[in-house]
Biotite code that builds the C-alpha atoms (Angstrom):
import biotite.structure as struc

atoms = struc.array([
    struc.Atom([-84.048, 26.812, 51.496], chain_id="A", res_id=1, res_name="UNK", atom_name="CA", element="C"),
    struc.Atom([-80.448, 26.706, 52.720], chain_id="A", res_id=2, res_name="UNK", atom_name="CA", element="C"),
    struc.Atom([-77.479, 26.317, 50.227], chain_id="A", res_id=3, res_name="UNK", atom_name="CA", element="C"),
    struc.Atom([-75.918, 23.163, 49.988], chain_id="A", res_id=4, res_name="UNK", atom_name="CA", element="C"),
    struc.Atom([-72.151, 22.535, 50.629], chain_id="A", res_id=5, res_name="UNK", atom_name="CA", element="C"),
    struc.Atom([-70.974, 21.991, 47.358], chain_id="A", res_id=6, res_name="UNK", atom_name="CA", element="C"),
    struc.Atom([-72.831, 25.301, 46.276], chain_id="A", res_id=7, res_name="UNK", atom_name="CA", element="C"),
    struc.Atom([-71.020, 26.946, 49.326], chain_id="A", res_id=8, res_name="UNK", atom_name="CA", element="C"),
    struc.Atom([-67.783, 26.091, 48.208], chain_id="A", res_id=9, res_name="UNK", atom_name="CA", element="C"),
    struc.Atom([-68.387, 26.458, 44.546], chain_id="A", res_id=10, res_name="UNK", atom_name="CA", element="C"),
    struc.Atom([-69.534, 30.179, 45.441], chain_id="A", res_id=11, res_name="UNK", atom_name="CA", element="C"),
    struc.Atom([-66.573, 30.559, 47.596], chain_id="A", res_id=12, res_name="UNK", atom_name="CA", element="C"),
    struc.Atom([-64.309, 29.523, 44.944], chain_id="A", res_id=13, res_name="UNK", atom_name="CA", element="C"),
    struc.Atom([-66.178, 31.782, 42.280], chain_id="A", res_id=14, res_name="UNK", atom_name="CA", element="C"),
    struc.Atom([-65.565, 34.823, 44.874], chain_id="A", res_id=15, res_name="UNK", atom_name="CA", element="C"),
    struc.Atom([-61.688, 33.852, 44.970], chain_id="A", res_id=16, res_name="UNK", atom_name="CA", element="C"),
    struc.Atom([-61.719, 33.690, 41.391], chain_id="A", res_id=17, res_name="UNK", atom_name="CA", element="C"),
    struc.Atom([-63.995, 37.308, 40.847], chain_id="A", res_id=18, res_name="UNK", atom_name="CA", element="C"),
    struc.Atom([-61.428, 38.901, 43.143], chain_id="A", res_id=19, res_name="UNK", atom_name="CA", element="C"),
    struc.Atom([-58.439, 37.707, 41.453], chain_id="A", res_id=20, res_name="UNK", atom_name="CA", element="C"),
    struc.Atom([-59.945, 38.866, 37.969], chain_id="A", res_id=21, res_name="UNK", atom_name="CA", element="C"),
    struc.Atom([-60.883, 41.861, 39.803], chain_id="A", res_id=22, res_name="UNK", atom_name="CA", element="C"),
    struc.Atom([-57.036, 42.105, 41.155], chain_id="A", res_id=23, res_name="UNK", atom_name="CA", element="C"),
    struc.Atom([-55.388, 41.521, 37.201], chain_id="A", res_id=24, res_name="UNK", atom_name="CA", element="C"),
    struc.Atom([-57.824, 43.875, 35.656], chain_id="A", res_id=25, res_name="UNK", atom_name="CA", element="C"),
    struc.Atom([-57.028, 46.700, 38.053], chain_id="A", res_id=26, res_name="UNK", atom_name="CA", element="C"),
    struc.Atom([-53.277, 45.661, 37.432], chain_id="A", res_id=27, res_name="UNK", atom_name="CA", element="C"),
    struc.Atom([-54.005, 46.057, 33.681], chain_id="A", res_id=28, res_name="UNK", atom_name="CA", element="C"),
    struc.Atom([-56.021, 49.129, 33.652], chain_id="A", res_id=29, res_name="UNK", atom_name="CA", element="C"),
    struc.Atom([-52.960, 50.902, 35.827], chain_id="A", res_id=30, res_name="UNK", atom_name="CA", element="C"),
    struc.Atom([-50.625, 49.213, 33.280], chain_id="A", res_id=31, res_name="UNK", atom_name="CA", element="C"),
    struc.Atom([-52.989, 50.952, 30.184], chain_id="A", res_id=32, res_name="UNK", atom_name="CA", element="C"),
    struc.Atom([-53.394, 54.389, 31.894], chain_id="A", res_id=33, res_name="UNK", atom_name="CA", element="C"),
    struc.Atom([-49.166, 54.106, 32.682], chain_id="A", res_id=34, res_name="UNK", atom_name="CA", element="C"),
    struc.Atom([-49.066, 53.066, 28.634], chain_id="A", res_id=35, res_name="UNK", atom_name="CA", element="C"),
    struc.Atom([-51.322, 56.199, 27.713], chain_id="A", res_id=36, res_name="UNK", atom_name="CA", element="C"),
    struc.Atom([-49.683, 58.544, 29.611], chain_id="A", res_id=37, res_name="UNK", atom_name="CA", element="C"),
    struc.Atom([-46.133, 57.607, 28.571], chain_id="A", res_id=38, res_name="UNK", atom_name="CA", element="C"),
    struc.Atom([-47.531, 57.632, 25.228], chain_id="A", res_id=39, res_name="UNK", atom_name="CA", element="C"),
    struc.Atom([-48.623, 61.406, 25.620], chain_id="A", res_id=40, res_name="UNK", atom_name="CA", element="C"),
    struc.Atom([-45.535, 61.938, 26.972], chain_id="A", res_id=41, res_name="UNK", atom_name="CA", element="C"),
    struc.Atom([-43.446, 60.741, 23.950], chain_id="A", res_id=42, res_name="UNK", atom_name="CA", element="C"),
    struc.Atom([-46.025, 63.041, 21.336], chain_id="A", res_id=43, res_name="UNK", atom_name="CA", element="C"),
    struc.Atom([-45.484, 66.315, 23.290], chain_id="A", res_id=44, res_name="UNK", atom_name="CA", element="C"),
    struc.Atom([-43.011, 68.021, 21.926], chain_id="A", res_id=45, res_name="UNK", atom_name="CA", element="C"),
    struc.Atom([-39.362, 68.325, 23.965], chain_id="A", res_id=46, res_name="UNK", atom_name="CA", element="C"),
    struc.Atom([-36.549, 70.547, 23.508], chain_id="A", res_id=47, res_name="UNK", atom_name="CA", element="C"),
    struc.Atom([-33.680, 69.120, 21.702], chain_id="A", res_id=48, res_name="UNK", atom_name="CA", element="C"),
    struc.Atom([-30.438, 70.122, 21.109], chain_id="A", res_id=49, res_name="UNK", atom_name="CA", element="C"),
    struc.Atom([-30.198, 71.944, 18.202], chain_id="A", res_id=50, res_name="UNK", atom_name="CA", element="C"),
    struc.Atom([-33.813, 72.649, 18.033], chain_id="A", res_id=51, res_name="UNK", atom_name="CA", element="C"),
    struc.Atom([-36.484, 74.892, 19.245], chain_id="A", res_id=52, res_name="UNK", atom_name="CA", element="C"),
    struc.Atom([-40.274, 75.471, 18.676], chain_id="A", res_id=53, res_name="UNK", atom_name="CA", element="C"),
    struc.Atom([-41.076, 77.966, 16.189], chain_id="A", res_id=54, res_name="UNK", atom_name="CA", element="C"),
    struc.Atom([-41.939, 81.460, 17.737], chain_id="A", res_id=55, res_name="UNK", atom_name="CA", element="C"),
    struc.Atom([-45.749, 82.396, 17.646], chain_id="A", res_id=56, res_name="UNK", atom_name="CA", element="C"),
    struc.Atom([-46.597, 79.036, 17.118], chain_id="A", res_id=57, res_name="UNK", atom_name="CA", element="C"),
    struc.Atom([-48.587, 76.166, 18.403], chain_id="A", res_id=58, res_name="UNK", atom_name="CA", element="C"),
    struc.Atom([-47.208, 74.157, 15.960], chain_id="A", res_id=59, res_name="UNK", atom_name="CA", element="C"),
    struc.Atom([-45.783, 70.864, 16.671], chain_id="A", res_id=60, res_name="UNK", atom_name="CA", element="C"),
    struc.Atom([-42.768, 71.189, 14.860], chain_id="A", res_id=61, res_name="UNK", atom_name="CA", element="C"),
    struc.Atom([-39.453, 71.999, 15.872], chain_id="A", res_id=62, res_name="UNK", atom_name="CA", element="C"),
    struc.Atom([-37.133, 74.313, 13.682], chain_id="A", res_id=63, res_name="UNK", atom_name="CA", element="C"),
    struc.Atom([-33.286, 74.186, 13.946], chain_id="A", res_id=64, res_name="UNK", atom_name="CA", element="C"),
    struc.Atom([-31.982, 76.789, 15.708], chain_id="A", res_id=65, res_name="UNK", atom_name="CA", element="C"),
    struc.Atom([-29.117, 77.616, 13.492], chain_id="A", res_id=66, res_name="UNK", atom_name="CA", element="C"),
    struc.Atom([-29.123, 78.214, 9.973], chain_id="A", res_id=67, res_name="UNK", atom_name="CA", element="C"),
    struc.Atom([-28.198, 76.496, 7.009], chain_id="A", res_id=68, res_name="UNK", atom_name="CA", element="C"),
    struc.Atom([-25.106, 77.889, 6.392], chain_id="A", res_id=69, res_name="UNK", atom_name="CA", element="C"),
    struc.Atom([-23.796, 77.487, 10.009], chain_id="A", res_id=70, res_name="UNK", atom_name="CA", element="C"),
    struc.Atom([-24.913, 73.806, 10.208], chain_id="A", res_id=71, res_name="UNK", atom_name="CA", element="C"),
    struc.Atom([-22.851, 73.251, 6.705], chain_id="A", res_id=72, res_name="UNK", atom_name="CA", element="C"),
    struc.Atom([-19.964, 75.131, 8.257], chain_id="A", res_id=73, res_name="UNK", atom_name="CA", element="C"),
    struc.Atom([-20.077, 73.068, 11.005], chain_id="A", res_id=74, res_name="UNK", atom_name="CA", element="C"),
    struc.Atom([-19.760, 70.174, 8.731], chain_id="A", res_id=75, res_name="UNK", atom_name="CA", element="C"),
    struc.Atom([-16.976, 70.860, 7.171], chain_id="A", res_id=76, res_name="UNK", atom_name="CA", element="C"),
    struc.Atom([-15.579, 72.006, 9.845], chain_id="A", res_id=77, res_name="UNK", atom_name="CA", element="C"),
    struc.Atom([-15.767, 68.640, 11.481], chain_id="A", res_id=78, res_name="UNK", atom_name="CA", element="C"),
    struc.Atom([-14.806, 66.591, 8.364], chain_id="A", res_id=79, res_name="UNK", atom_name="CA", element="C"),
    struc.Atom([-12.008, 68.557, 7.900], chain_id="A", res_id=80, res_name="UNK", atom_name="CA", element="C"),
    struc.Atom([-10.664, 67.534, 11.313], chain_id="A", res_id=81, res_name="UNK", atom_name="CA", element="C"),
    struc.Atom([-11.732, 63.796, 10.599], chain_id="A", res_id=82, res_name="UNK", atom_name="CA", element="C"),
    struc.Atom([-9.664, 63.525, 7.395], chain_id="A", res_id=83, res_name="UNK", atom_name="CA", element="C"),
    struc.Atom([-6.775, 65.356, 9.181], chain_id="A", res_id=84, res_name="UNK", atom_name="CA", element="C"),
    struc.Atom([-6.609, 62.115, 11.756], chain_id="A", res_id=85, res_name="UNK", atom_name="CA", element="C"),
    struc.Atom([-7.252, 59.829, 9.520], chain_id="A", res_id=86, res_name="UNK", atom_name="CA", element="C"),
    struc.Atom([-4.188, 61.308, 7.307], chain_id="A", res_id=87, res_name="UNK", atom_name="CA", element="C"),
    struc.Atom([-2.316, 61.131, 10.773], chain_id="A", res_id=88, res_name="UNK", atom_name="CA", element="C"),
    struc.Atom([-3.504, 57.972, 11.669], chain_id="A", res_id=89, res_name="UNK", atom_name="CA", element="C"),
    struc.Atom([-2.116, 56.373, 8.051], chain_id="A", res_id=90, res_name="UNK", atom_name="CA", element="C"),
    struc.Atom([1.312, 58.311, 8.383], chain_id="A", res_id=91, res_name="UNK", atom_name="CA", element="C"),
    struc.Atom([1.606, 56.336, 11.835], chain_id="A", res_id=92, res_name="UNK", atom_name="CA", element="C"),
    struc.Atom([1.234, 53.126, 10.291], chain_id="A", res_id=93, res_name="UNK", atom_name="CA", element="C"),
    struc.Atom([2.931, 53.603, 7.224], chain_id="A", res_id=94, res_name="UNK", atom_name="CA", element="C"),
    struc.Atom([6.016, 54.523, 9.882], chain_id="A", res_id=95, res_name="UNK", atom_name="CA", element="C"),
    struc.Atom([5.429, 51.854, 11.716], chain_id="A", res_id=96, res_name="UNK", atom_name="CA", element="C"),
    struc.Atom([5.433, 49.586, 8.412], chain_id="A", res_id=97, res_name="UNK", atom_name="CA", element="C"),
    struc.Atom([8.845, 51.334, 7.461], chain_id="A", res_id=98, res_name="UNK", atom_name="CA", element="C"),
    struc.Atom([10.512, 50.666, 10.687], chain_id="A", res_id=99, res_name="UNK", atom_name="CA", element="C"),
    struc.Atom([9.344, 47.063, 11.063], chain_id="A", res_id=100, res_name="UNK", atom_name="CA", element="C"),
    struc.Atom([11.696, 44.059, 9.513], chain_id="A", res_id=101, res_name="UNK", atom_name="CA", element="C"),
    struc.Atom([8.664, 41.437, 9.859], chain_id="A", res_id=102, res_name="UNK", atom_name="CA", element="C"),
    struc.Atom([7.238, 40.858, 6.936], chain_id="A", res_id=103, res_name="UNK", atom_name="CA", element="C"),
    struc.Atom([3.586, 40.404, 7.759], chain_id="A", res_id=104, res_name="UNK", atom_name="CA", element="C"),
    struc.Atom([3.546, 43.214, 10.220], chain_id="A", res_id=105, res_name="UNK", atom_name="CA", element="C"),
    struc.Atom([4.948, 45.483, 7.555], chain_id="A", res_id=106, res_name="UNK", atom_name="CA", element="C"),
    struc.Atom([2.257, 44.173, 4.886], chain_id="A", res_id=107, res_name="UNK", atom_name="CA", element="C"),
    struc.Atom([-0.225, 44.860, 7.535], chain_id="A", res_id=108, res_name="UNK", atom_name="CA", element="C"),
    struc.Atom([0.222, 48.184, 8.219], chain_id="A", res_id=109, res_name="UNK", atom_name="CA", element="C"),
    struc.Atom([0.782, 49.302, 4.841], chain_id="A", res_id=110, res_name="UNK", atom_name="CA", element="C"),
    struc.Atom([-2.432, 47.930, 4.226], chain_id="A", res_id=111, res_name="UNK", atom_name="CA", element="C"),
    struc.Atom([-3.728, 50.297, 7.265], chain_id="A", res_id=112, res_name="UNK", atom_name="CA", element="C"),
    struc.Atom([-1.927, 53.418, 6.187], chain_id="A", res_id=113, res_name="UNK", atom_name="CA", element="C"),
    struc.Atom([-3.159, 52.839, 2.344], chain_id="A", res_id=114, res_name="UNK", atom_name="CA", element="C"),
    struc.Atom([-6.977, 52.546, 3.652], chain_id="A", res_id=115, res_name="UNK", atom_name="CA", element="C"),
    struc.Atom([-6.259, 55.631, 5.269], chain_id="A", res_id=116, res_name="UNK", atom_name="CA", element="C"),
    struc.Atom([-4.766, 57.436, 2.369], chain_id="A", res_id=117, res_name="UNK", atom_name="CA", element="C"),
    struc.Atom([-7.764, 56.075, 0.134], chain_id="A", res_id=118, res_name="UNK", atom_name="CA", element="C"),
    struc.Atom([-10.721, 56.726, 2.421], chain_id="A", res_id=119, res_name="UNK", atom_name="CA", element="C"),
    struc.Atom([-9.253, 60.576, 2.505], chain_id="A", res_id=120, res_name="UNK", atom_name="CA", element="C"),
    struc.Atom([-9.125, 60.801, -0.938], chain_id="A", res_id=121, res_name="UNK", atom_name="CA", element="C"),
    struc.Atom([-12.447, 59.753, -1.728], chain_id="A", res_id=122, res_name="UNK", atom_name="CA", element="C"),
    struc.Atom([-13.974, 61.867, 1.574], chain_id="A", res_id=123, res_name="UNK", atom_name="CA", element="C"),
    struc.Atom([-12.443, 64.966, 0.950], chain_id="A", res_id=124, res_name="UNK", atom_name="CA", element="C"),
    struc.Atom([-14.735, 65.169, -2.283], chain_id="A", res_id=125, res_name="UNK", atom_name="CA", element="C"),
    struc.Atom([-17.775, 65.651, -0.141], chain_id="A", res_id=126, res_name="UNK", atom_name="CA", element="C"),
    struc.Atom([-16.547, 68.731, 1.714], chain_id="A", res_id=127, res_name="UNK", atom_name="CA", element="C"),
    struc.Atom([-15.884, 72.258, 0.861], chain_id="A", res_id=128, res_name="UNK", atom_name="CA", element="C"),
    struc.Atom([-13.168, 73.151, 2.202], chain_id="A", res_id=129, res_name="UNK", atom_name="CA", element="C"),
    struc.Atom([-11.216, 76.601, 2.631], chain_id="A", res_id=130, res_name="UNK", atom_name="CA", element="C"),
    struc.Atom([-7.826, 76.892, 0.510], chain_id="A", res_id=131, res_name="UNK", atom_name="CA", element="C"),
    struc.Atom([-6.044, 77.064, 3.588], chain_id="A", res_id=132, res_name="UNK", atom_name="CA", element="C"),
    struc.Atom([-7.667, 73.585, 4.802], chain_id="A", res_id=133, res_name="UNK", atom_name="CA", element="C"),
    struc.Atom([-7.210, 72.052, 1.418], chain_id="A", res_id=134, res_name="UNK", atom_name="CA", element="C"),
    struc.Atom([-3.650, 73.205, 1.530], chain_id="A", res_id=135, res_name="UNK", atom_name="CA", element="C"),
    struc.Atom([-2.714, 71.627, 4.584], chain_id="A", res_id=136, res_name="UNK", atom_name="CA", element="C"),
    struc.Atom([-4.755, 68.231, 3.736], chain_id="A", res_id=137, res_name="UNK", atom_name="CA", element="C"),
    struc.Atom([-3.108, 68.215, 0.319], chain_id="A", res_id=138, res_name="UNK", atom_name="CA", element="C"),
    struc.Atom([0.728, 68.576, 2.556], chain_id="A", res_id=139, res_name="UNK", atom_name="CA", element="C"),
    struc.Atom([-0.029, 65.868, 4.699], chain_id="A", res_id=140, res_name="UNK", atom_name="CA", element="C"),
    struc.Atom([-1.739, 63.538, 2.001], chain_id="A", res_id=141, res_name="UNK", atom_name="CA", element="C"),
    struc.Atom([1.136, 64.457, -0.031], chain_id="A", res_id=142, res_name="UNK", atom_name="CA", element="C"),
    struc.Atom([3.477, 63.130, 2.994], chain_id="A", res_id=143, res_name="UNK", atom_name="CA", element="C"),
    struc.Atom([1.280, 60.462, 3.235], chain_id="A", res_id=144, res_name="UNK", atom_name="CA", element="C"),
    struc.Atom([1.933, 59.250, -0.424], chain_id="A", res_id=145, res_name="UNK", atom_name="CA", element="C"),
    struc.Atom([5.462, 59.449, -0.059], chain_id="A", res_id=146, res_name="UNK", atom_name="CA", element="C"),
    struc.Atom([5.948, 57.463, 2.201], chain_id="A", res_id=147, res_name="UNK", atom_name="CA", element="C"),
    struc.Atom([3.568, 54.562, 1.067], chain_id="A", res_id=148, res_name="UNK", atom_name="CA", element="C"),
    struc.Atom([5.692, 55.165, -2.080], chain_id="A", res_id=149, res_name="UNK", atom_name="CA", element="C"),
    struc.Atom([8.646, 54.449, -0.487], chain_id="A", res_id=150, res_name="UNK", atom_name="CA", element="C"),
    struc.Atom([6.902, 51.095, 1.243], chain_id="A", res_id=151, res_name="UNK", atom_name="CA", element="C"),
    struc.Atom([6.369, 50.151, -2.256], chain_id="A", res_id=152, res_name="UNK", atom_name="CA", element="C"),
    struc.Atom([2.737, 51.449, -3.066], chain_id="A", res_id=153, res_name="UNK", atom_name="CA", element="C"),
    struc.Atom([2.028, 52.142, -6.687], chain_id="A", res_id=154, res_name="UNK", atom_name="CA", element="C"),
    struc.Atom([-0.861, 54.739, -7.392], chain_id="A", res_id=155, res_name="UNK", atom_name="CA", element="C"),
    struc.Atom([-2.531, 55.835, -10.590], chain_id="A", res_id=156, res_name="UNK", atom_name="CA", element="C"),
    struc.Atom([-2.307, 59.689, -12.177], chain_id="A", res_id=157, res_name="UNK", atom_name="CA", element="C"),
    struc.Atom([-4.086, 61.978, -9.672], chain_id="A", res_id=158, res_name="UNK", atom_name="CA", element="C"),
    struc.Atom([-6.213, 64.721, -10.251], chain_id="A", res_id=159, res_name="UNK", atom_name="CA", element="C"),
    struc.Atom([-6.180, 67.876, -8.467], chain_id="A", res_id=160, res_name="UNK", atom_name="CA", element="C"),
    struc.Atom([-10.263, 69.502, -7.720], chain_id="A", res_id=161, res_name="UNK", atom_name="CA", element="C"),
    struc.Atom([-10.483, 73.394, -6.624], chain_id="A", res_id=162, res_name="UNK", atom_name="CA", element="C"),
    struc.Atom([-12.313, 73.801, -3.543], chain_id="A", res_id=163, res_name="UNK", atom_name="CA", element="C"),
    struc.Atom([-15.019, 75.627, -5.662], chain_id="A", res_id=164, res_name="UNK", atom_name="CA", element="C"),
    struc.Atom([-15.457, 73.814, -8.500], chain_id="A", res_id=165, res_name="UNK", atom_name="CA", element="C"),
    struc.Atom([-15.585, 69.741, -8.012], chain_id="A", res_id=166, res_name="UNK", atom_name="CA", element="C"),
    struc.Atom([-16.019, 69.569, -11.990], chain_id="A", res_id=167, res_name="UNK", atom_name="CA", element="C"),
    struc.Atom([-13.289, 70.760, -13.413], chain_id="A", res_id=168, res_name="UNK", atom_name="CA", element="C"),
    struc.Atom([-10.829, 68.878, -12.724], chain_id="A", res_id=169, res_name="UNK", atom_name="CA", element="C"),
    struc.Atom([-6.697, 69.809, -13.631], chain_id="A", res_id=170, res_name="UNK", atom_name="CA", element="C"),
    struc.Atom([-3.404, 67.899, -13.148], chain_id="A", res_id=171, res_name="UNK", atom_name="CA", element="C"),
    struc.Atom([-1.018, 67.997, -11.042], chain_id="A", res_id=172, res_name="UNK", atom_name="CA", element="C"),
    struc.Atom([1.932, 70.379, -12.091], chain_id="A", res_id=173, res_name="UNK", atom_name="CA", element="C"),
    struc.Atom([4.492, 67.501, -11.846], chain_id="A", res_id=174, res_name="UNK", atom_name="CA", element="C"),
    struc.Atom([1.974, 65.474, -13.605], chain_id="A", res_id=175, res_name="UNK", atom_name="CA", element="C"),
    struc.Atom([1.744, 67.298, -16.908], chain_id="A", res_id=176, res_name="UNK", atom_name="CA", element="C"),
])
């Protein structure tokens, strides 16, 4: 018994459609092996900077390569130099307040050099710094509040911390 037409070209169109299906899954199983593998790929471990695998180990962890103590060095080491250009930073604007006659541009940058002069004071807390550091932060902060003194800042008594011992804190000696 021979097919009929309609059969013909309902097979033909069922082949068109199997191959297509065919075509998308092949598409998607390349896309889910791709997937897998990059997923793999992201699990294994990598070397980072600052990092290594720990020696004698299969382990999947990675250990810093420096120690503690270098990593907190490092750290103050780098806030330290922060705080420094921010001090910088707010003795350029308060100058630039000092030398300007408009109003708002003076308010404005008084504004900028105060931020400055506030965000080192409360930073400076969180670092341990050496006595030579904190002396030359405490020299420029102390430039720093002069001069927003003499652009008409008002500030409360300060307190003076040792580098050592954040909880006992003693007045200044013009304070007392």
């Amino acid at each position: 018994m021979a097919p009929s037409k309609p059969l013909d070209a309902l097979d033909f169109r069922h082949r068109g459609m199997i191959l297509r299906s065919l075509k998308a899954f092949d598409r998607s199983n390349q896309l889910l092996r791709r997937t897998t593998e990059l997923l793999r790929q992201s699990l294994e471990i990598r070397e980072m900077p600052g990092f290594q695998r720990q020696q004698n180990s299969s382990s999947r962890f990675l250990v810093p390569r420096k120690s503690h103590i270098q990593l907190q060095n490092e750290f103050n080491q780098s806030g330290f130099d922060f705080l420094m250009v921010d001090i910088d930073a707010g003795i350029a604007f308060a100058r630039l307040a000092a030398s300007h006659t408009d109003a708002e541009t003076r308010t404005r940058n008084t504004k900028k050099a105060r931020r400055a002069y506030d965000s080192v004071n409360r930073l400076r807390k969180r670092l341990s710094l050496s006595a030579g550091q904190q002396k030359g932060l405490d020299e420029r902060r102390l430039n720093l509040r002069k001069v927003l003194k003499s652009l008409g800042e008002h500030f409360q008594a300060e307190r003076v911390f040792w580098p050592h011992d954040p909880d006992s804190p003693l007045p200044l000696p013009g304070n007392r």
